[in-house]
C-alpha positions in Angstrom: -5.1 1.6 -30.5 -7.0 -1.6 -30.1 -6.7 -3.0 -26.4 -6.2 -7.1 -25.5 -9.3 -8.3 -24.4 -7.6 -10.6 -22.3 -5.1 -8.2 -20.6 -8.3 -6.1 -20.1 -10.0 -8.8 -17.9 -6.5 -9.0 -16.0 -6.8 -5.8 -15.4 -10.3 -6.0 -14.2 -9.6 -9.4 -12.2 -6.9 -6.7 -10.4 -9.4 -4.2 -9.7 -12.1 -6.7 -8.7 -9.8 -8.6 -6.1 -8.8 -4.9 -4.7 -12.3 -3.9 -4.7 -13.3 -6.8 -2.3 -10.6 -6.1 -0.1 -11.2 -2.7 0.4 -15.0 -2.9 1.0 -14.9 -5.6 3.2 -12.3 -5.4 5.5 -11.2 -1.6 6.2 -9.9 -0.6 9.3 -10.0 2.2 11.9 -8.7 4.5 14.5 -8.7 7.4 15.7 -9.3 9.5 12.8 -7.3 13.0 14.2 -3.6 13.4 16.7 -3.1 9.7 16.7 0.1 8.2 14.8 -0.5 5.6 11.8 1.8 3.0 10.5 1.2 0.0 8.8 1.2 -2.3 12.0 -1.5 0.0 14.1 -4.6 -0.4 12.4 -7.2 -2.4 13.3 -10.0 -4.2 11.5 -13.6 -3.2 11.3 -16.3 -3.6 9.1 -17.4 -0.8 7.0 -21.0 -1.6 7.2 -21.0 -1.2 10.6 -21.5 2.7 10.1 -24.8 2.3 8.0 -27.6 1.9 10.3 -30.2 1.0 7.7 -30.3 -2.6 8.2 -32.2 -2.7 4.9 -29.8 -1.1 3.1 -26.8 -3.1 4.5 -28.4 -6.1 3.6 -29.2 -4.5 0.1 -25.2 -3.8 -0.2 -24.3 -7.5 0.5 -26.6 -9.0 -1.7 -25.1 -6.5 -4.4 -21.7 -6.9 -3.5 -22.1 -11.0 -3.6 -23.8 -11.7 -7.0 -21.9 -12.1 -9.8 -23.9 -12.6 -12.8 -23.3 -9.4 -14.1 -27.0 -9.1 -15.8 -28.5 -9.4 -12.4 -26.1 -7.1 -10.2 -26.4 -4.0 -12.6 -30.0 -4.3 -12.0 -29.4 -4.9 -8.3 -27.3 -2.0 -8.0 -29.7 0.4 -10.2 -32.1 -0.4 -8.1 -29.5 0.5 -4.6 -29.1 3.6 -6.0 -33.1 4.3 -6.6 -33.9 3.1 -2.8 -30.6 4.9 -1.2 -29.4 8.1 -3.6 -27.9 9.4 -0.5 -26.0 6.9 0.6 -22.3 6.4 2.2 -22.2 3.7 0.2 -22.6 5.4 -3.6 -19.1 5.1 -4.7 -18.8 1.6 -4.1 -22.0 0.7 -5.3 -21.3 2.7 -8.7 -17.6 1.0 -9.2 -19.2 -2.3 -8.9 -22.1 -0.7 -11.6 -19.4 0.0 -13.5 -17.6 -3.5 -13.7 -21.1 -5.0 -14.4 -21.9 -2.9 -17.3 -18.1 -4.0 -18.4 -19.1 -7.5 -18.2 -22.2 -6.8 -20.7 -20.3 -4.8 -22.9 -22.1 -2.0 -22.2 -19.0 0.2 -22.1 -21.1 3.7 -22.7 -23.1 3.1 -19.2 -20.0 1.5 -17.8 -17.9 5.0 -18.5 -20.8 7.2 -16.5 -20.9 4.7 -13.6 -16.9 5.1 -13.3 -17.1 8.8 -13.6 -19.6 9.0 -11.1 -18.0 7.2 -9.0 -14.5 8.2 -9.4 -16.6 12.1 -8.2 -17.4 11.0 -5.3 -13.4 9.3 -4.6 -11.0 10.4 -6.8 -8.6 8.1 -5.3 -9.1 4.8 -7.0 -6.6 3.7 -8.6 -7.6 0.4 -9.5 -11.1 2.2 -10.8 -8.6 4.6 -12.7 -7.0 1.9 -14.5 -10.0 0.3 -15.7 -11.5 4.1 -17.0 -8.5 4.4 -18.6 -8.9 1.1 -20.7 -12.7 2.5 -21.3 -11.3 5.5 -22.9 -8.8 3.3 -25.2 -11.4 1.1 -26.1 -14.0 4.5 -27.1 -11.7 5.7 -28.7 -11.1 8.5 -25.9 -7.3 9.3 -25.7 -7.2 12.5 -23.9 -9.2 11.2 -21.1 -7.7 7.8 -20.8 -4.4 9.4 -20.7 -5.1 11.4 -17.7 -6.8 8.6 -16.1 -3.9 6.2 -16.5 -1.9 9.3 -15.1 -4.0 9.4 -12.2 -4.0 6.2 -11.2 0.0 6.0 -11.7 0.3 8.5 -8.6 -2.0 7.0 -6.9 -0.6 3.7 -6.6 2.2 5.5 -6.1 1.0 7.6 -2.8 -1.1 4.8 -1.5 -0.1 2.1 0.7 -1.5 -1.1 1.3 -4.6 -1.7 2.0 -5.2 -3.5 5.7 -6.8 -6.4 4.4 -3.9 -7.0 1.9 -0.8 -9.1 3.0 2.3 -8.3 2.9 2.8 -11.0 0.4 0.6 -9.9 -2.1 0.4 -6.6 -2.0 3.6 -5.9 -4.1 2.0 -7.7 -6.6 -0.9 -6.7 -6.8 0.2 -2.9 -7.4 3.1 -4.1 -10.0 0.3 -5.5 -12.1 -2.0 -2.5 -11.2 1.0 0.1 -12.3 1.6 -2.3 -15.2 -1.9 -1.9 -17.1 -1.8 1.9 -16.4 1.5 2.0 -17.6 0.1 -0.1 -21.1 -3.0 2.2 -20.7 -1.4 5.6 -20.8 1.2 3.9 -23.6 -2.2 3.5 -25.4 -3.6 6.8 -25.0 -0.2 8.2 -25.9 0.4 6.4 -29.3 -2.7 6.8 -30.7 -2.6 10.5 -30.2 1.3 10.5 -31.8 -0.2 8.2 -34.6 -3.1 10.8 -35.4 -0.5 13.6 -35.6 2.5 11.2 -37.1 4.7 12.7 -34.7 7.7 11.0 -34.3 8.6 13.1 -31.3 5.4 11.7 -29.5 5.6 8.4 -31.2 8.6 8.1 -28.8 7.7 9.2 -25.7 4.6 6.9 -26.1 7.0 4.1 -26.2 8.8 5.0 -22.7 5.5 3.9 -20.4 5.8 0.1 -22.6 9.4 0.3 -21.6 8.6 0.8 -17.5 5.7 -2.0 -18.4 8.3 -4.2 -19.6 10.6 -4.0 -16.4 7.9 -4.8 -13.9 6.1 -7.6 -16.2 8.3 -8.7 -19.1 6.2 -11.9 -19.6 3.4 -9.8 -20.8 2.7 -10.7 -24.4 1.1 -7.3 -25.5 3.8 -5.0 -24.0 6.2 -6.1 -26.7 3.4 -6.3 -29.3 2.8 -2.5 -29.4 6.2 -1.8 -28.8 6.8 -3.6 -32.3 3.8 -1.5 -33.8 5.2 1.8 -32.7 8.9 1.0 -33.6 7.6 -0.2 -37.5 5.4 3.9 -37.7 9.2 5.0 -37.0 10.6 3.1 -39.8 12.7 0.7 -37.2 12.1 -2.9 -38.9 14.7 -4.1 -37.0 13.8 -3.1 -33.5 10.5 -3.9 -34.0 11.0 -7.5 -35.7 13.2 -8.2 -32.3 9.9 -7.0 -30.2 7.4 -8.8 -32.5 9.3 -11.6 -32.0 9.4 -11.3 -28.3 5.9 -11.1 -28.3 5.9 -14.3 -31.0 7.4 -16.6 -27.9 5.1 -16.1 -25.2 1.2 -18.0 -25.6 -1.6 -16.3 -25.9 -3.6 -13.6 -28.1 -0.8 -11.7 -29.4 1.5 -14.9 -30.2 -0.2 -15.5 -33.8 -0.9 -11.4 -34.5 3.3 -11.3 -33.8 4.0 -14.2 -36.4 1.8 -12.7 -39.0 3.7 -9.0 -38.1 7.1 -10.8 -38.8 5.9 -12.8 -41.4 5.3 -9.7 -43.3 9.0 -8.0 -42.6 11.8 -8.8 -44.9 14.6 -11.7 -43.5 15.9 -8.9 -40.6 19.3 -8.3 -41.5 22.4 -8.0 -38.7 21.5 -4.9 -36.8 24.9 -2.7 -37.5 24.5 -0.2 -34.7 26.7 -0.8 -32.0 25.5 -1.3 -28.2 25.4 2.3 -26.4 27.5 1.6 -23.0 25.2 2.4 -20.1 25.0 5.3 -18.7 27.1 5.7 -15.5 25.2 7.2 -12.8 25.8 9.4 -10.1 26.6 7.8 -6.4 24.6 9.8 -4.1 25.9 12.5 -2.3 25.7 11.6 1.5 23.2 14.3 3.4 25.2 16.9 5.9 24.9 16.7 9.4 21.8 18.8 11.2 23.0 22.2 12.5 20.5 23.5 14.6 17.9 26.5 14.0 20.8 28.4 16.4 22.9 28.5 13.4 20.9 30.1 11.2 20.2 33.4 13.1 23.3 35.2 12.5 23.0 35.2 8.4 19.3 35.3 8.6 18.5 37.3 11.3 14.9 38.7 10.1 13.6 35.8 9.1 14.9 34.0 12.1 13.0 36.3 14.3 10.1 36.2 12.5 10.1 32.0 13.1 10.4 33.0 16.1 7.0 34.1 16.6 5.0 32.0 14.5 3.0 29.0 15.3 5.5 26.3 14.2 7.9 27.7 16.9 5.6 27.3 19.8 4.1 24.0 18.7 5.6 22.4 21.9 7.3 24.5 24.2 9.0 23.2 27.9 6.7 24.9 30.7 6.8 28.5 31.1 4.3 30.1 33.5 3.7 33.2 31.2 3.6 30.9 28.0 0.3 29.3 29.5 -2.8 30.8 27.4 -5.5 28.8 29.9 -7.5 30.9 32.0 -6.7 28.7 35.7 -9.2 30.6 37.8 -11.9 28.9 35.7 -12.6 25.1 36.3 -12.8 22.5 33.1 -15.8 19.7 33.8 -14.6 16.9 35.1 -11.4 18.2 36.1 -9.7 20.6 38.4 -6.7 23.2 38.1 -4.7 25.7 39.8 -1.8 27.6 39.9 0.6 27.7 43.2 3.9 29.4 43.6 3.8 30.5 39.8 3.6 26.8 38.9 0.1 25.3 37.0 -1.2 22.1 37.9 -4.1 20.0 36.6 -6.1 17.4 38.8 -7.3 14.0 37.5 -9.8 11.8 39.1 -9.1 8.5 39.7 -12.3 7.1 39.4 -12.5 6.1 43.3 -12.9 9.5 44.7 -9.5 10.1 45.2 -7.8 13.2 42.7 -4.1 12.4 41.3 -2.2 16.0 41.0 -0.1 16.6 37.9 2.1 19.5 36.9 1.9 21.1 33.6 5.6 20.9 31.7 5.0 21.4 28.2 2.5 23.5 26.5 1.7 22.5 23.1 0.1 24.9 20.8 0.0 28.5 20.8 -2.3 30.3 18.5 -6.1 28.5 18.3 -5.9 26.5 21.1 -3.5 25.2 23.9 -3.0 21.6 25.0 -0.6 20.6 28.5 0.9 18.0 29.1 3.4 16.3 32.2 6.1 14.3 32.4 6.3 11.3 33.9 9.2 9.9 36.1 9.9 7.0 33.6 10.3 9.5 30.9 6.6 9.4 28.8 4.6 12.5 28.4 1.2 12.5 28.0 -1.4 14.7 26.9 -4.3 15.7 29.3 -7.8 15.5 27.8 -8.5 19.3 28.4 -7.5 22.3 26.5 -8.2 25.6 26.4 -9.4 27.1 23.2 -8.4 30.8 22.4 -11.4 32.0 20.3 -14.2 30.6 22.7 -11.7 31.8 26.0 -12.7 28.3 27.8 -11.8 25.0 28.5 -12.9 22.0 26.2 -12.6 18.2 26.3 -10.7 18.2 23.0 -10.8 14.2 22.6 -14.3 14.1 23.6 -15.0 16.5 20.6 -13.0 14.3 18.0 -13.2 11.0 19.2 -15.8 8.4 18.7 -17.7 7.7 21.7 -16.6 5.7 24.4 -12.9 7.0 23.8 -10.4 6.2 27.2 -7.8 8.9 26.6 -11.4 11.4 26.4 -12.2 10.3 29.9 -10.2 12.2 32.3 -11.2 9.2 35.4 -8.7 6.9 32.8 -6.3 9.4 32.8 -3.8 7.4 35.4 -4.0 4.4 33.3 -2.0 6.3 31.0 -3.7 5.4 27.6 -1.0 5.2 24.6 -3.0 7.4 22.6 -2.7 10.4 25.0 1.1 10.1 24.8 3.1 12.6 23.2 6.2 11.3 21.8 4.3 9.0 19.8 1.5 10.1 18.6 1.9 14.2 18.5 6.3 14.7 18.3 6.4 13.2 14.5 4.5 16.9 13.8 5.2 19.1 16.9 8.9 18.8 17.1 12.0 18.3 15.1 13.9 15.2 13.8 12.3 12.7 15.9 14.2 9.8 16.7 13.8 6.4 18.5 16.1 3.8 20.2 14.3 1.1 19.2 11.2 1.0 16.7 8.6 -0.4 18.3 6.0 2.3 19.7 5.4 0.4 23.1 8.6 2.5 24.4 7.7 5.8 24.1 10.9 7.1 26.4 12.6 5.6 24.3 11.6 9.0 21.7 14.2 11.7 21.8 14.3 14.8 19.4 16.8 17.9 18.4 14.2 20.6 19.0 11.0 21.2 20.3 8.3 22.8 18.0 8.8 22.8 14.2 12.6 24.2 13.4 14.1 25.7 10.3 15.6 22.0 9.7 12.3 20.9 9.4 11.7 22.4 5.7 14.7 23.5 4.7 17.0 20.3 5.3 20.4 19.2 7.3 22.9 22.9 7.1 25.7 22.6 8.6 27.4 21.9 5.0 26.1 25.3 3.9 26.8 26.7 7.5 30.5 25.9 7.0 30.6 27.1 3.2 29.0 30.5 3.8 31.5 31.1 6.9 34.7 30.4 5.1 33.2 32.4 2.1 32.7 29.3 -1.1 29.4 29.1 -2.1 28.8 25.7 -4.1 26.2 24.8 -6.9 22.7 22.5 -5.5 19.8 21.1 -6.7 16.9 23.3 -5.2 16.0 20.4 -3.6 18.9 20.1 -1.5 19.5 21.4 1.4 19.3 23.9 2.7 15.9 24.0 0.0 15.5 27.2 -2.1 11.7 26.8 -2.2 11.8 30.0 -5.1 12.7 27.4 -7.4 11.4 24.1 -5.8 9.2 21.9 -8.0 5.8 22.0 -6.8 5.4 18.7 -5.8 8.5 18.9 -4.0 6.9 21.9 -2.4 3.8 20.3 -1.0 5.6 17.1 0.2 7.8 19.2 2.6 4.3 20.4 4.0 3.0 17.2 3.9 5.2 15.6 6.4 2.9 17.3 9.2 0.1 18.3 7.1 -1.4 14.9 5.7 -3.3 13.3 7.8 -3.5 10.2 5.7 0.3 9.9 6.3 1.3 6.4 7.4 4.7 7.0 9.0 7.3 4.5 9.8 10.6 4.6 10.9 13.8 4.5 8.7 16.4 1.7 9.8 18.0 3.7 12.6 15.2 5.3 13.9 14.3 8.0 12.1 10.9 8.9 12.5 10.4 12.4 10.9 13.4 13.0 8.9 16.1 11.1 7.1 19.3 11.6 7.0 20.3 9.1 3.8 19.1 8.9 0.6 18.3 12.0 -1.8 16.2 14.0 0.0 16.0 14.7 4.1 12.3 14.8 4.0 10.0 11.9 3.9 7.5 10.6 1.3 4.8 8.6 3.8 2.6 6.3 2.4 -0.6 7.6 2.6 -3.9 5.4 4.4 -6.3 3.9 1.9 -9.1 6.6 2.2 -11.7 4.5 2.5 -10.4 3.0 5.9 -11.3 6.3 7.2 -14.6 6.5 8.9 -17.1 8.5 7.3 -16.4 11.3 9.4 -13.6 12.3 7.7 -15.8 13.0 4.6 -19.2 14.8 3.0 -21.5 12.7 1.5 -20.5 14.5 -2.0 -16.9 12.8 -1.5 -15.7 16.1 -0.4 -13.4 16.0 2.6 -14.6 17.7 5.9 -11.7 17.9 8.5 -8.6 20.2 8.3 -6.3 17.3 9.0 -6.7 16.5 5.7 -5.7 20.0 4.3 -2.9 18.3 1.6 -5.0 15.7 0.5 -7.3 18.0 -0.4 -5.0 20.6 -2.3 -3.6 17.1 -3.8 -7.0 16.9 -5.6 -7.5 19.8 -7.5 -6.4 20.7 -10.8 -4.4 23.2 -10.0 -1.9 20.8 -8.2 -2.2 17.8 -10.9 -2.3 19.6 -13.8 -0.6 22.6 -12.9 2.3 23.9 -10.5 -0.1 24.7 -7.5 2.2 24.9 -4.4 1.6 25.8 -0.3 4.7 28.3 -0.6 2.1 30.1 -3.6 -0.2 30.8 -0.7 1.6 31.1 2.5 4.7 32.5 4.0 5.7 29.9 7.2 7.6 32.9 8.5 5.9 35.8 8.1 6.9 39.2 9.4 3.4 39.4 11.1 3.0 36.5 12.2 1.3 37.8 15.1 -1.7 39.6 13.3 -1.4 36.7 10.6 -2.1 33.3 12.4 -2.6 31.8 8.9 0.4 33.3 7.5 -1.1 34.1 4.3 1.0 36.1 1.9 -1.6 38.4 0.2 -3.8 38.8 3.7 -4.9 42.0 2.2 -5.5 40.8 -1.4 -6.3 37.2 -1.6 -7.1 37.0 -5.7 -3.6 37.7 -5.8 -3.4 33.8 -4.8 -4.9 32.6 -7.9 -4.6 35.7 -10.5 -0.9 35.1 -11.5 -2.2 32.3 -12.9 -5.2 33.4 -14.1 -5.2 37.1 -15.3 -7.8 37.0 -18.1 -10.0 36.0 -15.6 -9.0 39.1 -13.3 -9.1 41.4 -16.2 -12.9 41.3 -16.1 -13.6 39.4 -12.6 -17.2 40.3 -12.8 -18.0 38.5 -16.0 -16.8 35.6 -14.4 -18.0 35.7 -10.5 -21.3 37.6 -11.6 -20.8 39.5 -8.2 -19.8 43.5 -7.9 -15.8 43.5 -8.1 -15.6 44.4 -4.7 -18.1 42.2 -3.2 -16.9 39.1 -1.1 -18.9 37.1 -4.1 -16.0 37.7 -5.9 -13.5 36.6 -3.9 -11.7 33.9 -5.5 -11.9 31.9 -2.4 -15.2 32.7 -1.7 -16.8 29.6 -4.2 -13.2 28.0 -4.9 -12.0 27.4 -1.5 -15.4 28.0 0.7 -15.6 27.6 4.8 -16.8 23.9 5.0 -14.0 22.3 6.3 -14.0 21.3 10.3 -11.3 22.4 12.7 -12.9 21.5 15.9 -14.3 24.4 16.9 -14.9 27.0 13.7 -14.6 26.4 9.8 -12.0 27.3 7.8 -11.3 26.9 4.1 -11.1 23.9 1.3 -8.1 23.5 0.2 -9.6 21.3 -2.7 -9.2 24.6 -4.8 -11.0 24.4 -8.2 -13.9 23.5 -5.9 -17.1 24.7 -7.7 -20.8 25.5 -6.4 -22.6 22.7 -7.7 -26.0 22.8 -6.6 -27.4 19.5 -7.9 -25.4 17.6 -5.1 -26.5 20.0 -2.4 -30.5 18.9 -3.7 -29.2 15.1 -3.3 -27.6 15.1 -0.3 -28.6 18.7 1.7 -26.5 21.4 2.4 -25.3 19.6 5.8 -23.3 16.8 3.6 -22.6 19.0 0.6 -22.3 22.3 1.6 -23.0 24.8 -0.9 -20.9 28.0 -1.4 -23.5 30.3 -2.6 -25.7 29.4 0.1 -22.7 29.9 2.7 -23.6 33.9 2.0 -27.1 33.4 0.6 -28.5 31.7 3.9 -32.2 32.7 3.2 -32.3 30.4 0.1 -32.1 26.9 -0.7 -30.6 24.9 -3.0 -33.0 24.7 -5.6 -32.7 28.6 -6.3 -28.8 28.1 -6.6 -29.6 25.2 -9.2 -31.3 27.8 -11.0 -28.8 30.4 -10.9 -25.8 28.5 -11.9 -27.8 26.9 -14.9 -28.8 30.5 -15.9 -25.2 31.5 -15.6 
């Protein structure tokens, strides 16, 4: 279907606008273990982490011109001088809306691509691709983009830089045109197969348009185009007409479309009543983990002993993992009477002595932390890591230099970002809830359990408590508590997870304080907002747009195909309570036979695994995981896997940007080549 050319510069006039806010006022943090919300962040300039001053410079002249002609050249001409760049996917969006402006909308399509590689999560980028697509004629592709950028603007918060104000509507418009976009993509496919069925469903997306921006000329325009292919004159002469009343391009194109209907007749069909709908049910009261033991006592032992269980324990001497013989840099310990104590320094030769009462962690590594008299706990800046048996400065490690709560001579100023209850209880314990909101009260923090309890992922009980003891079972949603993850939609499945494992998460509390739960609404779990990625530092990220830290484990599995296009879950994967949870510290479900992951999904492929891996079937090479989900990701002090799963070896970004920003799965195992003998070997294959 033929797009507006006016809605299409509204729509790029929206991405333009959202483009400059995000490149040139981002903001920071601390990347890892400190809490976000939309009040904590504060600004910094991106361009402060390029120290090429020539190529800083080169960015600002780019990103200020706006004669089209000359800022395609300009940015050709950045991504000559600087291929390897932090900068690429910036540079090839605004490449992108240049070739728009010239009409160059072949170029225009590779620049978005490109640059939608490098950060898939653009959805203002996505909308405009998925007007390209319309307008060449592409409806497959512009379908998913429009998809795409719908859940994106739906997981994505507001930018810093944005207002309050005008963010809403800014994203109304932005959901809008993908909405009209994917309505596009939709019809023309229905029209090509004169599919009523289709034809219909196309229609729904113009609908949701309508409802956000009913003064949008076009929206009723093709609404009156698809309702005349299903033979509904009168429907459509009431939407042409809609569109007939509102100035602008479609006004005439809507007269001449009514014009050519007969005189519309009454419409005999009645009004359909609405449709009543259902009050919610209120959510049951929290039970306690204590309450599920006696039905479930296997698995409740098994919880028992994993790692969500021990996140945060009160102090027991013989849960301490530390080695207190052996002194940390910087910092003393001891243990006296059975009790462990860590010194500070005070920064005046003078030592401040603090008892250990929580240990938090119990598997890779083990943090402490003490209480103080008014109630706060903080974090000390040592911790003692299990695989390397010593003591490590774990702020130090993660932190950007010249971090307070790293330095162990701050420690008795008592920095807000070593304290517990605000920035580490929202993961490592349960139903966290606060007095008041603000985050300058940290007593003020209480929760129901320490570590991570059954409540957690499964939901409030104590309604299915009291039903299973007096013997009447009653029908659910598997969404509703407590959750039968066998049947769980997927997305369902990896929000639960998400609530500790997103490191993008902006949390905020609910009106009465909750911080990690809710208990109104449909569902007890909560659906953060995520960051803006691009107000991470590069850190958090390869070069090749890949991302490098474990924190980000969701957004990574939130990538891949597997999860947008298909029903890719955590639960697939892992088992939160295994039976060996001991031996199994990742708590995989097929330790022992990992292509059992991926196979029930993809047998033809495991029916002749060496055609497709070109390794021997038994060979590590053809592991799935061993090129779909290599060892590049950080966490802290060894590499674990990518969760982006349908990651592929692609060797032509490992030549651009070297294997240390785009790390290369065949030359994980292959360490005595290089990445132009992969290049070879994957074109060959």
């Amino acid at each position: 279907m033929q797009r507006c050319p006016a809605r299409f510069q509204l729509r790029r006039a929206i991405h333009r606008l959202c483009l400059g806010f995000t490149l040139c006022a981002m903001v920071t943090g601390q990347d890892i273990d400190t809490l976000v919300t939309s009040e904590s962040r504060k600004p910094f300039t991106f361009l402060d982490q390029i120290e090429d001053k020539q190529e800083r410079s080169a960015f600002l002249r780019l990103y200020n011109e706006r004669r089209p002609q000359q800022r395609r050249r300009m940015a050709a001409e950045f991504l000559r001088e600087w291929p390897r760049s932090w900068l690429l996917s910036q540079v090839l969006d605004m490449a992108c809306e240049a070739a728009m402006d010239l009409n160059d909308d072949q170029a225009a399509l590779t620049y978005g691509k490109d640059s939608v590689r490098l950060m898939p999560e653009n959805p203002f980028l996505l909308v405009r691709l998925a007007n390209l697509r319309n307008k060449l004629n592409l409806p497959d592709g512009a379908r998913q983009s429009a998809l795409d950028a719908l859940e994106q603007l739906d997981r994505f918060g507001r930018p810093a830089a944005v207002s309050k104000k005008a963010w809403p509507r800014i994203q109304q418009q932005a959901r809008s045109s993908a909405l009209v976009a994917l309505a596009g993509a939709m019809l023309t496919e229905a029209l090509r197969s004169k599919s009523k069925e289709r034809i219909v469903a196309g229609m729904e997306p113009l609908r949701q348009a309508r409802e956000i921006d009913p003064q949008d000329p076009e929206i009723p325009y093709l609404l009156g185009i698809a309702q005349l292919s299903l033979g509904e004159r009168q429907a459509a002469a009431d939407d042409f007409a809609a569109a007939a009343r509102i100035t602008g391009p479609f006004q005439e194109r809507a007269r001449e479309q009514l014009r050519a209907l007969p005189s519309p007749a009454a419409d005999p069909r009645p009004t359909a009543p609405p449709t009543p709908t259902q009050a919610d049910v209120p959510l049951p009261p929290y039970a306690g983990s204590a309450s599920c033991r006696e039905c479930h006592a296997a698995r409740y032992r098994a919880w028992e002993r994993t790692g969500m269980a021990r996140m945060f324990r009160a102090y027991r001497p013989e849960n301490v993992l530390a080695d207190f013989t052996r002194q940390p840099p910087d910092v003393r310990v001891s243990l006296k009477n059975d009790r462990h104590y860590i010194y500070m320094p005070r920064g005046d030769g003078t030592w401040g002595r603090y008892s250990v009462d929580y240990t938090i962690g119990s598997k890779w590594q083990q943090a402490y932390a003490t209480r103080l008299p008014d109630g706060r706990i903080q974090v000390f800046p040592v911790q003692y890591n299990v695989l390397e048996k010593g003591w490590v400065n774990y702020w130090k490690i993660i932190d950007p230099p010249n971090s307070d709560r790293a330095n162990p001579a701050l420690f008795h100023q008592m920095s807000p970002g070593a304290n517990y209850q605000v920035n580490c209880a929202p993961c490592h314990t349960s139903q966290l809830h606060a007095r008041k909101s603000g985050l300058d009260t940290p007593q003020d923090f209480e929760f129901r359990e320490m570590g991570v309890d059954c409540e957690m992922c499964h939901g409030p009980s104590s309604r299915h408590v009291a039903a299973m003891a007096a013997g009447k079972p009653y029908s659910k949603r598997p969404v509703d508590p407590p959750v039968d993850f066998k049947r769980l939609d997927h997305r369902d499945d990896v929000a639960i997870c998400a609530q500790c494992h997103m490191q993008s998460a902006m949390r905020e509390p609910t009106d009465t304080g909750e911080w990690n739960y809710s208990s109104e609404g449909d569902t007890f779990f909560r659906r953060y907002s995520s960051r803006p990625y691009i107000e991470f530092s590069r850190r958090a990220f390869y070069k090749d747009g890949r991302l490098r830290e474990t924190t980000f484990i969701v957004e990574s599995l939130m990538r891949t195909a597997c999860y947008r296009k298909g029903e890719l879950q955590c639960t697939n994967c892992h088992d939160p309570h295994p039976a060996d949870a001991a031996s199994n510290p990742t708590s995989l479900k097929y330790r022992d036979h990992p292509d059992e992951m991926c196979l029930p999904c993809h047998r033809a492929i495991g029916g002749d695994i060496e055609k497709h891996t070109h390794h021997a079937p038994a060979s590590e090479g053809s592991r799935c995981v061993a090129c779909h989900m290599p060892r590049i990701m950080n966490s802290l002090l060894f590499v674990a896997r990518s969760h982006q799963v349908d990651d592929i070896p692609r060797a032509d970004l490992t030549q651009r940007f070297g294997p240390q920003e785009s790390p290369n799965a065949c030359l994980l195992c292959h360490r005595d080549k290089d990445a132009a003998w992969a290049a070879a070997l994957l074109l060959k294959w």
